[in-house]
N, CA and C atoms as an extended XYZ file, in Angstrom:
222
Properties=species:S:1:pos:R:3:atomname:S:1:resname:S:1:resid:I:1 pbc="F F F"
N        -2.284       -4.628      -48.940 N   UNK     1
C        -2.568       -3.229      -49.191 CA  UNK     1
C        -3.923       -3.031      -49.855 C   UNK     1
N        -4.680       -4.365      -49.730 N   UNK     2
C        -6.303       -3.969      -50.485 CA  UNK     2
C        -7.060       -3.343      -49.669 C   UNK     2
N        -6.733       -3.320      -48.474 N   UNK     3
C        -7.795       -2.633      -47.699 CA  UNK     3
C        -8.948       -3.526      -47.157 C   UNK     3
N        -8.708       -4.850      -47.511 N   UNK     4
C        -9.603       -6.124      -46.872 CA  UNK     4
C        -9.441       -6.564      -45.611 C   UNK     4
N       -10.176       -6.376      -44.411 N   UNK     5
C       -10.620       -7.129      -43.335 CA  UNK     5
C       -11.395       -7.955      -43.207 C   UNK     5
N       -10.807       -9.247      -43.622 N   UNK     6
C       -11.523      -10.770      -43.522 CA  UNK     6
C       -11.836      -11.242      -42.094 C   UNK     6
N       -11.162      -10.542      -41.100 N   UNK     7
C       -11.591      -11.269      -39.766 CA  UNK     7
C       -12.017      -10.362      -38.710 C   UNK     7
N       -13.401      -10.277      -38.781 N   UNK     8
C       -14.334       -9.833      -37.796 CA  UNK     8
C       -14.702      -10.158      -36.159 C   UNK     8
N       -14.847       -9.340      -35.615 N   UNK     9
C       -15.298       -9.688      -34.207 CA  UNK     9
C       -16.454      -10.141      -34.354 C   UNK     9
N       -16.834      -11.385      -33.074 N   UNK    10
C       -18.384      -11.876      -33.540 CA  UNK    10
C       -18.977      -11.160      -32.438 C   UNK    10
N       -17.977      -10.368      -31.484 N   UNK    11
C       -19.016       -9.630      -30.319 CA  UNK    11
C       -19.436       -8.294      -30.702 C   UNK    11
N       -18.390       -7.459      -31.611 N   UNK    12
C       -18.560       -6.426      -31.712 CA  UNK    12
C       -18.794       -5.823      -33.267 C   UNK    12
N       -17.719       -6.878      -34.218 N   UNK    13
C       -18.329       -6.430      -35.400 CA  UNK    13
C       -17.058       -5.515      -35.879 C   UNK    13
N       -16.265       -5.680      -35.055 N   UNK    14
C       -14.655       -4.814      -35.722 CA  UNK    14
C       -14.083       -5.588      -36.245 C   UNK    14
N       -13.103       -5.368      -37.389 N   UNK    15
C       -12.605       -6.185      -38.748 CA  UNK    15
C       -11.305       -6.021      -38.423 C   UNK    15
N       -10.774       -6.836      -38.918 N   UNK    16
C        -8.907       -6.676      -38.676 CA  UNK    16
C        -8.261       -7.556      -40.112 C   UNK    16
N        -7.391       -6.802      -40.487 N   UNK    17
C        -6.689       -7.556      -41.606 CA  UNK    17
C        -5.673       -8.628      -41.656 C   UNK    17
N        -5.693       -9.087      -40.555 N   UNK    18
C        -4.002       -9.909      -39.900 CA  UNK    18
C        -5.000      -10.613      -38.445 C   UNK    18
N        -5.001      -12.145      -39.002 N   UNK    19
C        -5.806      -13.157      -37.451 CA  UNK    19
C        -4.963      -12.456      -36.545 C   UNK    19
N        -4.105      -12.393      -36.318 N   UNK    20
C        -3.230      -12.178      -34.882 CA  UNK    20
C        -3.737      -11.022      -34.267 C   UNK    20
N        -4.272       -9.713      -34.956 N   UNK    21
C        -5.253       -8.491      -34.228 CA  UNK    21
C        -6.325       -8.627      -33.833 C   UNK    21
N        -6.826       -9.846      -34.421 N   UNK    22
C        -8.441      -10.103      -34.057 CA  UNK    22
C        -7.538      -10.778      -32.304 C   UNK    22
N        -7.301      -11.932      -32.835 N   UNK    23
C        -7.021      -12.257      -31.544 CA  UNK    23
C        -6.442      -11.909      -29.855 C   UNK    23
N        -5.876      -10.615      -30.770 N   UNK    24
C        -5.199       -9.603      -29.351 CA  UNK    24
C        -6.604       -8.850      -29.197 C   UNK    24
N        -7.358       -8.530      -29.892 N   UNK    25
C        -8.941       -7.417      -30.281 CA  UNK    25
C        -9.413       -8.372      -29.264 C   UNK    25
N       -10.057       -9.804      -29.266 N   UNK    26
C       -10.968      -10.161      -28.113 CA  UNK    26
C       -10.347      -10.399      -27.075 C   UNK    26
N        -9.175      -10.109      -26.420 N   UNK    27
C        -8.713       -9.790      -25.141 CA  UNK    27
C        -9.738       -8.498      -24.975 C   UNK    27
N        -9.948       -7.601      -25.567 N   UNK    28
C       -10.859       -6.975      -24.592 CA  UNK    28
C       -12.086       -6.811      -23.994 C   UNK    28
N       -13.064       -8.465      -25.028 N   UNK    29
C       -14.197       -8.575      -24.574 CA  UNK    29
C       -14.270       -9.758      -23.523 C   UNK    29
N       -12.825      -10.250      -22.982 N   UNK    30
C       -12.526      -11.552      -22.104 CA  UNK    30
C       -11.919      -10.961      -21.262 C   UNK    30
N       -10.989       -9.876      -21.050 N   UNK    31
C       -10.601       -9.163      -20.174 CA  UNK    31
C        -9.513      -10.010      -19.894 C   UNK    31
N        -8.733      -10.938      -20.696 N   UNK    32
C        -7.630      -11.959      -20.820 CA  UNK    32
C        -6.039      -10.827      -20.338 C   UNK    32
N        -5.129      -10.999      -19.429 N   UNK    33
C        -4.177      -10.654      -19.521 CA  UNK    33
C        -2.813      -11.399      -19.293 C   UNK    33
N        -2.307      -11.828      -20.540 N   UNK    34
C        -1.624      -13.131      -20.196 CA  UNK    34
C        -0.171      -12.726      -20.058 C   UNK    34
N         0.330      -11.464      -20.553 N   UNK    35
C         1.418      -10.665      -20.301 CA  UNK    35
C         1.526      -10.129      -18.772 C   UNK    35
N         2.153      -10.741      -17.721 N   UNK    36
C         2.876      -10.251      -16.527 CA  UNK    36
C         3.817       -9.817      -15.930 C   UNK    36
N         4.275       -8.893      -15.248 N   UNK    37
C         5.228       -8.234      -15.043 CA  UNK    37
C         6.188       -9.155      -13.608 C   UNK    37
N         7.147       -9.661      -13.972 N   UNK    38
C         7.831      -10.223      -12.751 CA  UNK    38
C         8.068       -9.451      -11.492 C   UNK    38
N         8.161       -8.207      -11.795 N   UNK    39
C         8.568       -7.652      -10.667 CA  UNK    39
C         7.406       -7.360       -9.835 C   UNK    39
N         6.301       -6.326      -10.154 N   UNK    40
C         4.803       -6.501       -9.336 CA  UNK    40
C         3.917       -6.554       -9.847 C   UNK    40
N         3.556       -8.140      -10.620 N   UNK    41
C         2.950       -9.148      -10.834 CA  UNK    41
C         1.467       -8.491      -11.561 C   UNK    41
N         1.767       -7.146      -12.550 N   UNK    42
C         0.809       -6.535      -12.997 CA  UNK    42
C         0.849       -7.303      -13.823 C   UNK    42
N        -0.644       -7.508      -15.019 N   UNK    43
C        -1.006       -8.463      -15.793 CA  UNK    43
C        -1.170       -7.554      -16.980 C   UNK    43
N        -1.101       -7.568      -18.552 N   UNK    44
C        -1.303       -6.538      -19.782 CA  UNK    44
C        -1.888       -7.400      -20.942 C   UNK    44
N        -2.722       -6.819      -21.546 N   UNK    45
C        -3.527       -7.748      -22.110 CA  UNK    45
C        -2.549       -7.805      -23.764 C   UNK    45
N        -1.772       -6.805      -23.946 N   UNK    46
C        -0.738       -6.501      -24.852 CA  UNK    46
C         0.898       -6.704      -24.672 C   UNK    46
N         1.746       -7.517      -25.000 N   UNK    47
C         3.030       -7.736      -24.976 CA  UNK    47
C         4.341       -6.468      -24.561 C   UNK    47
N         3.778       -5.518      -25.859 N   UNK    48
C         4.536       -4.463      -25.841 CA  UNK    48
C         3.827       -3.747      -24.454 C   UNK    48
N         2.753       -3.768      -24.547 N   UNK    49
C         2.406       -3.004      -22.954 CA  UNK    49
C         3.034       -3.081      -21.951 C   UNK    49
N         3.224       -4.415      -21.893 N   UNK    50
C         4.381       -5.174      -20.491 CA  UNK    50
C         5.849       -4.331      -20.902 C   UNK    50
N         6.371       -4.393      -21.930 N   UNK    51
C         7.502       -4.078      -22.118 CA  UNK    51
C         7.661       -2.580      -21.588 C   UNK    51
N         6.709       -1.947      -22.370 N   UNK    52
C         6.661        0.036      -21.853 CA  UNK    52
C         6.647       -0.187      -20.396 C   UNK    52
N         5.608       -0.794      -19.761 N   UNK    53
C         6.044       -1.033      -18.160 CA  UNK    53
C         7.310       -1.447      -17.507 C   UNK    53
N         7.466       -2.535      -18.052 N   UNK    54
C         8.598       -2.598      -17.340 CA  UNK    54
C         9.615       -2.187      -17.185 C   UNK    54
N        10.164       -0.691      -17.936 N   UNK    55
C        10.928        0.320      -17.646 CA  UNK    55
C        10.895        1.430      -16.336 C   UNK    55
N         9.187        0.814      -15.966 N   UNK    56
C         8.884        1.840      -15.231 CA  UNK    56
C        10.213        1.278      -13.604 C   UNK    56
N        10.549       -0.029      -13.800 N   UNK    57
C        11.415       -0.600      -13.015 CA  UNK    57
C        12.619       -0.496      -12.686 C   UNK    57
N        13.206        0.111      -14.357 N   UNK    58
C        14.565        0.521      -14.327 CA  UNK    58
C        15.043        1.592      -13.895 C   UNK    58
N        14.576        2.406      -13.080 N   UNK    59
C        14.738        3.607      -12.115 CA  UNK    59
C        14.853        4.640      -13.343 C   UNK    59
N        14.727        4.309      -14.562 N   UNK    60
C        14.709        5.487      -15.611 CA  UNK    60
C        13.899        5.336      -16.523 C   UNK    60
N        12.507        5.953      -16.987 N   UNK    61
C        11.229        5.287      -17.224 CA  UNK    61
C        11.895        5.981      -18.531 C   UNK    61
N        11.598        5.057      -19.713 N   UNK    62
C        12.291        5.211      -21.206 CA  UNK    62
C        13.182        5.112      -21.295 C   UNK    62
N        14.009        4.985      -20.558 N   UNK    63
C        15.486        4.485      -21.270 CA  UNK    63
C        16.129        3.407      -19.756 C   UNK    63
N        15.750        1.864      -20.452 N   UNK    64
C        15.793        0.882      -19.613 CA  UNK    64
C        17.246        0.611      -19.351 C   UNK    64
N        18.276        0.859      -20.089 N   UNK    65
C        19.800        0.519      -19.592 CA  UNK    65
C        20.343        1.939      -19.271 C   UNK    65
N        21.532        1.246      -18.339 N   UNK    66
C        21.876        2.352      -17.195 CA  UNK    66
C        23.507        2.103      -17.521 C   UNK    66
N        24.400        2.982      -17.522 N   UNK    67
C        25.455        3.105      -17.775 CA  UNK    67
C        26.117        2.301      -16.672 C   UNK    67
N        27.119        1.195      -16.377 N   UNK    68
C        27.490        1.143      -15.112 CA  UNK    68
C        28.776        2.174      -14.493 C   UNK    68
N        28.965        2.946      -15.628 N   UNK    69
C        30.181        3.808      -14.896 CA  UNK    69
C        29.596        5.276      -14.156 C   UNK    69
N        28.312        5.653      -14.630 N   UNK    70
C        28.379        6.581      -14.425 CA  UNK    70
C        26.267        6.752      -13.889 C   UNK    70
N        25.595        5.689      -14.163 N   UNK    71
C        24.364        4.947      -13.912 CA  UNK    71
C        23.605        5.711      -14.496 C   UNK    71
N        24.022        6.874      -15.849 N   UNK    72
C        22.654        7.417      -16.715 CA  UNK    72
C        22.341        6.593      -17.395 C   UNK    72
N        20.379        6.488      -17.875 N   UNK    73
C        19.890        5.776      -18.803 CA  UNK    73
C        20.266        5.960      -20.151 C   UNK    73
N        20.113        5.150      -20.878 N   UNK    74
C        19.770        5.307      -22.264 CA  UNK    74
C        18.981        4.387      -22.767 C   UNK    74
């Protein structure tokens, strides 16, 4: 909660407080997308990105489970 960003981009010069943001941060100067979607093989340079997508699969975009009695999402 100090408000310290110890880890800088060396391309751009943006600071992040947590290594793991820097490291998702230069996916966008590598254009890296290591998150893929099984079904049509779209690539996301973000984890949760893949995840928001892949609802787009479940025939009910936001609410990925489907009732089997009655097949509404939730």
């Amino acid at each position: 909660h100090t408000g310290e960003k110890p880890f800088q981009c060396g391309q751009c010069g943006k600071a992040f407080a947590v290594s793991s943001h820097l490291e998702r941060h230069r996916r966008v100067h590598t254009g890296e997308r290591p998150f893929r979607c099984g079904d049509c093989g779209k690539s996301f340079a973000v984890s949760s990105t893949l995840l928001a997508h892949r609802r787009t699969h479940a025939g009910h975009p936001g609410r990925p489970h489907a009732c089997p009695e009655c097949g509404k999402g939730f």
